[in-house]
DRENPA-3360 file (N, C-alpha, C; in nm, 2 decimals, always signed):
BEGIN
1 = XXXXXXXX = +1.27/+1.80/-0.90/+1.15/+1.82/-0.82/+1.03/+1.83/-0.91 ~ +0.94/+1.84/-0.83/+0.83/+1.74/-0.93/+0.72/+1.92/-0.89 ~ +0.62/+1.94/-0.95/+0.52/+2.02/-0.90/+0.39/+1.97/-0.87 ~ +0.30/+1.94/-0.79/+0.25/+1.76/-0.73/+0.12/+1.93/-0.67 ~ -0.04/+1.84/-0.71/-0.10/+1.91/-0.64/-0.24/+1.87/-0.68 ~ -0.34/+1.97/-0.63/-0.46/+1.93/-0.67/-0.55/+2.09/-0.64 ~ -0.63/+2.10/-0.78/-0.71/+2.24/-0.79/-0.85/+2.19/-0.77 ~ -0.88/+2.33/-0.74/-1.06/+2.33/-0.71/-1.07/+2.44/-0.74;
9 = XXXXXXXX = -1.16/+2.46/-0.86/-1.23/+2.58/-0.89/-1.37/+2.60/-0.88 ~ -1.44/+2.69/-0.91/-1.57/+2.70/-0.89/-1.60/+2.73/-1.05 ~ -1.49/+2.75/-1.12/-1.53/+2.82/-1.31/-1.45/+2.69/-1.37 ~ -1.48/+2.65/-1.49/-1.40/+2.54/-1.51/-1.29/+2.67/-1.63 ~ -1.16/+2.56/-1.59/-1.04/+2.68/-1.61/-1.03/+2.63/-1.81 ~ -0.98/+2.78/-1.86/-1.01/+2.78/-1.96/-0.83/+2.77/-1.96 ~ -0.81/+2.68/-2.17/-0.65/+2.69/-2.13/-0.58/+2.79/-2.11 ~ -0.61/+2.94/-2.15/-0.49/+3.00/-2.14/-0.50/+3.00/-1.96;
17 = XXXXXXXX = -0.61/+3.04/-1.91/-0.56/+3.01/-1.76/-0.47/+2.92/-1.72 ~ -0.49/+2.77/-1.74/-0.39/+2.72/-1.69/-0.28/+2.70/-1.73 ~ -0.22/+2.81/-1.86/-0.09/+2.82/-1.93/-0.07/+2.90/-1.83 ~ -0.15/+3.03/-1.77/-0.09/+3.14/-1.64/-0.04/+3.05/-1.53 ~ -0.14/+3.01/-1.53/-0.13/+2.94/-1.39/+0.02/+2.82/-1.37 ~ +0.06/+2.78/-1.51/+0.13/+2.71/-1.47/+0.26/+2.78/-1.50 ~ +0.28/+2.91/-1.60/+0.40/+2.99/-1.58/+0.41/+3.05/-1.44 ~ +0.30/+3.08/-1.39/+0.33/+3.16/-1.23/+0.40/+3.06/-1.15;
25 = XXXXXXXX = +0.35/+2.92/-1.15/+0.43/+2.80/-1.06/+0.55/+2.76/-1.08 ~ +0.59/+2.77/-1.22/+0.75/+2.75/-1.23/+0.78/+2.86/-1.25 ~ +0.76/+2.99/-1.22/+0.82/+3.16/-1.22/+0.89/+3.08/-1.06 ~ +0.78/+3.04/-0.98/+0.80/+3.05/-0.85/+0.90/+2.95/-0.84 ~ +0.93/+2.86/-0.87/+0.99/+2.73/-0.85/+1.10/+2.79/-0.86 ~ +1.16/+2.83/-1.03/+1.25/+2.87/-1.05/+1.32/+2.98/-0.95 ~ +1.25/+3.10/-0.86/+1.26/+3.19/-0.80/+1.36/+3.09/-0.64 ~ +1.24/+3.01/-0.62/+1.28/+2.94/-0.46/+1.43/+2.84/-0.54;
33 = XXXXXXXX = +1.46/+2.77/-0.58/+1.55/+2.76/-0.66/+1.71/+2.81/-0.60 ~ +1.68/+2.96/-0.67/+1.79/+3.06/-0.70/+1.81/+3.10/-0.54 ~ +1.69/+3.14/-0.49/+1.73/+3.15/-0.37/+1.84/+3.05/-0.29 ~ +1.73/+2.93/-0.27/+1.85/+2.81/-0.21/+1.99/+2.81/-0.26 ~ +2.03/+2.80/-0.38/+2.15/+2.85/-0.42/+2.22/+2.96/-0.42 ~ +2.15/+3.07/-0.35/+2.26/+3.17/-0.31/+2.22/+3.17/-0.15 ~ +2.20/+3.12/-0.09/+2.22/+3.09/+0.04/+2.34/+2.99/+0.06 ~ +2.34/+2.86/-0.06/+2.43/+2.75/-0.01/+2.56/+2.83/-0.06;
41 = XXXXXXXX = +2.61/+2.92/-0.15/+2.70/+2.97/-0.19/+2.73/+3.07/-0.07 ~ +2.63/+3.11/-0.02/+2.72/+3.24/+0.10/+2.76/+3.14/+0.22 ~ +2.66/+3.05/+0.21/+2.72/+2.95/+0.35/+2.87/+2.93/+0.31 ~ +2.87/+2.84/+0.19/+3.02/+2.81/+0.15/+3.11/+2.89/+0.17 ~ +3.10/+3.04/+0.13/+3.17/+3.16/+0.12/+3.20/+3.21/+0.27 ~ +3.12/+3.21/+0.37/+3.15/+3.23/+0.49/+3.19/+3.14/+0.56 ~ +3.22/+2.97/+0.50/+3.26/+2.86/+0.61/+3.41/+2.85/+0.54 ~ +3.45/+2.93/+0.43/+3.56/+2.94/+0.35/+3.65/+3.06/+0.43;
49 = XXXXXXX = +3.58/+3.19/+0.49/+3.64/+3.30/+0.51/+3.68/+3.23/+0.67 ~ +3.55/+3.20/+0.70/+3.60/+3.13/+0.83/+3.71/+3.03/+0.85 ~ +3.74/+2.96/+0.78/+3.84/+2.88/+0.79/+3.97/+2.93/+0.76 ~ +3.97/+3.01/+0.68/+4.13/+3.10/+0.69/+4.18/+3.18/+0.75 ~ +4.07/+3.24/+0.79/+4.13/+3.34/+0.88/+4.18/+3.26/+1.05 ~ +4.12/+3.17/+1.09/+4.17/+3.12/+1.20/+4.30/+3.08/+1.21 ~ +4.36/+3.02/+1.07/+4.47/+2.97/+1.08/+4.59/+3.05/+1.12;
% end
């Protein structure tokens, strides 16, 4: 995944700003990420529990 966008400032951004700015967006990336992956893991884990126990 790509991080794809476009800024508008009213101050022209100095670099360490945009070093923050771009650790905050892959903090966040990273974050939504981990999430998705422990969702698809409990899905798995519950389509797992579900399937044996029926048998």
């Amino acid at each position: 995944e790509n991080i794809k966008g476009e800024v508008t400032s009213s101050e022209p951004a100095t670099l360490s700003k945009a070093v923050r700015m771009a650790h905050t967006l892959i903090k966040q990336k990273v974050k939504a990420k981990a999430e998705r992956e422990a969702d698809n893991k409990k899905r798995k884990w519950e389509n797992f529990q579900g399937g044996s126990s029926s048998g």
